[in-house]
N, C-alpha and C positions, 0 to 999 in steps of 0.2 A: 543545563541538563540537555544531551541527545536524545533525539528519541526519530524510531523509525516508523513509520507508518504502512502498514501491508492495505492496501483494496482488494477487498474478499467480494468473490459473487457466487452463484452457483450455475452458474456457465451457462446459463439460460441464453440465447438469444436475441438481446434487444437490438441487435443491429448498429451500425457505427454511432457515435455518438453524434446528437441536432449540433447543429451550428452555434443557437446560443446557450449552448452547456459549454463548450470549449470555450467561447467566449468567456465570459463569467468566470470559468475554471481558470483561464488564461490569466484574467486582469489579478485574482486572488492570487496566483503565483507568483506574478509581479512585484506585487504590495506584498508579500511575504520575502521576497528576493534581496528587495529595494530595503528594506527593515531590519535584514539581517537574519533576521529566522529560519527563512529555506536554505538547507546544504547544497541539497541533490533532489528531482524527482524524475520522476518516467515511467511511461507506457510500458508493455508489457506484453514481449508477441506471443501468439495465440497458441496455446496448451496444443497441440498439434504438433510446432515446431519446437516444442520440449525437448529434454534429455533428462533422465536420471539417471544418477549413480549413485547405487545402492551396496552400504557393507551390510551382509546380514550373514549369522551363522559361518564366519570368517570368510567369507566370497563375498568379491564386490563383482557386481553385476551392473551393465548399462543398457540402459530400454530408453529409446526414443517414442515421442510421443505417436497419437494421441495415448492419454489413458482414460482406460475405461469406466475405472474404479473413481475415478477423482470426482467429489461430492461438490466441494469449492475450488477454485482458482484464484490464487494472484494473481489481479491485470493488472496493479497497478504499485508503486512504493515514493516515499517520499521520505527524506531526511529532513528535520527541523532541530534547533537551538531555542530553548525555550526555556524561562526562567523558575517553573513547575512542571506537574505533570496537571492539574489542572488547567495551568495556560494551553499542554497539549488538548486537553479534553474540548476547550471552547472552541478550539482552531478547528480541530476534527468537525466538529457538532457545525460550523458553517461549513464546512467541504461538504458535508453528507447533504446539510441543505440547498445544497445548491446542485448535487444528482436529483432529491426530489423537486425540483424547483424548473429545474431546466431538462432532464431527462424521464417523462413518462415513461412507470414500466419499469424502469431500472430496480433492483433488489440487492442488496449488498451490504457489507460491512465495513470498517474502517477499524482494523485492529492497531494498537498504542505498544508501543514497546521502547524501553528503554533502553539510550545503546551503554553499556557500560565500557570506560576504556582504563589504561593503567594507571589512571589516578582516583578510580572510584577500587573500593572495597567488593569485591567478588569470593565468595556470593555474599551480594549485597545486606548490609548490618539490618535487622528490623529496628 
């Protein structure tokens, strides 16, 4: 099972990330890489140098950033290959501990999404 992972924060300011959070984050990416599990991950440049394009009320409309309105920000996503979604959930739960761990201060989420492609059932069977 695919599954994509969004890093949520609220744009708060903690400043670039310490040296041993990347570390730490570094070596987990590896050992996830090295496993088979990681697809794809990456950074995520700053809500400032955004774009959106917007269809609403049949006008698509493009506004570069900053936005004002924006509560949370993705800084971050990562693709994984995982044999559950629980398997997702443990993997998640040590990335998270390891922003508390290595990054004072940091606030954020780790949202879990499943990718579904044309051999899964859309929308997916309960």
């Amino acid at each position: 099972m695919r599954f994509m992972m969004l890093v949520k924060h609220g744009g708060q300011s903690c400043g670039a990330p310490p040296k041993e959070f990347m570390e730490q984050l570094n070596k987990m990416a590896e050992n996830a890489a090295k496993g088979g599990a990681m697809i794809a991950s990456g950074g995520l440049a700053p809500i400032d140098q955004s774009t959106r394009v917007r269809l609403e009320k049949g006008q698509v409309t493009i506004m570069d950033g900053p936005f004002t309105e924006t509560k949370e920000i993705v800084g971050g996503y990562a693709q994984f290959e995982f044999r559950s979604k629980e398997e997702a959930v443990a993997s998640t739960k040590k990335f998270m501990e390891i922003h508390r761990d290595y990054w004072p201060g940091w606030e954020g989420e780790t949202e879990i999404r499943q990718i579904f492609g044309p051999e899964d059932a859309f929308p997916p069977k309960q």
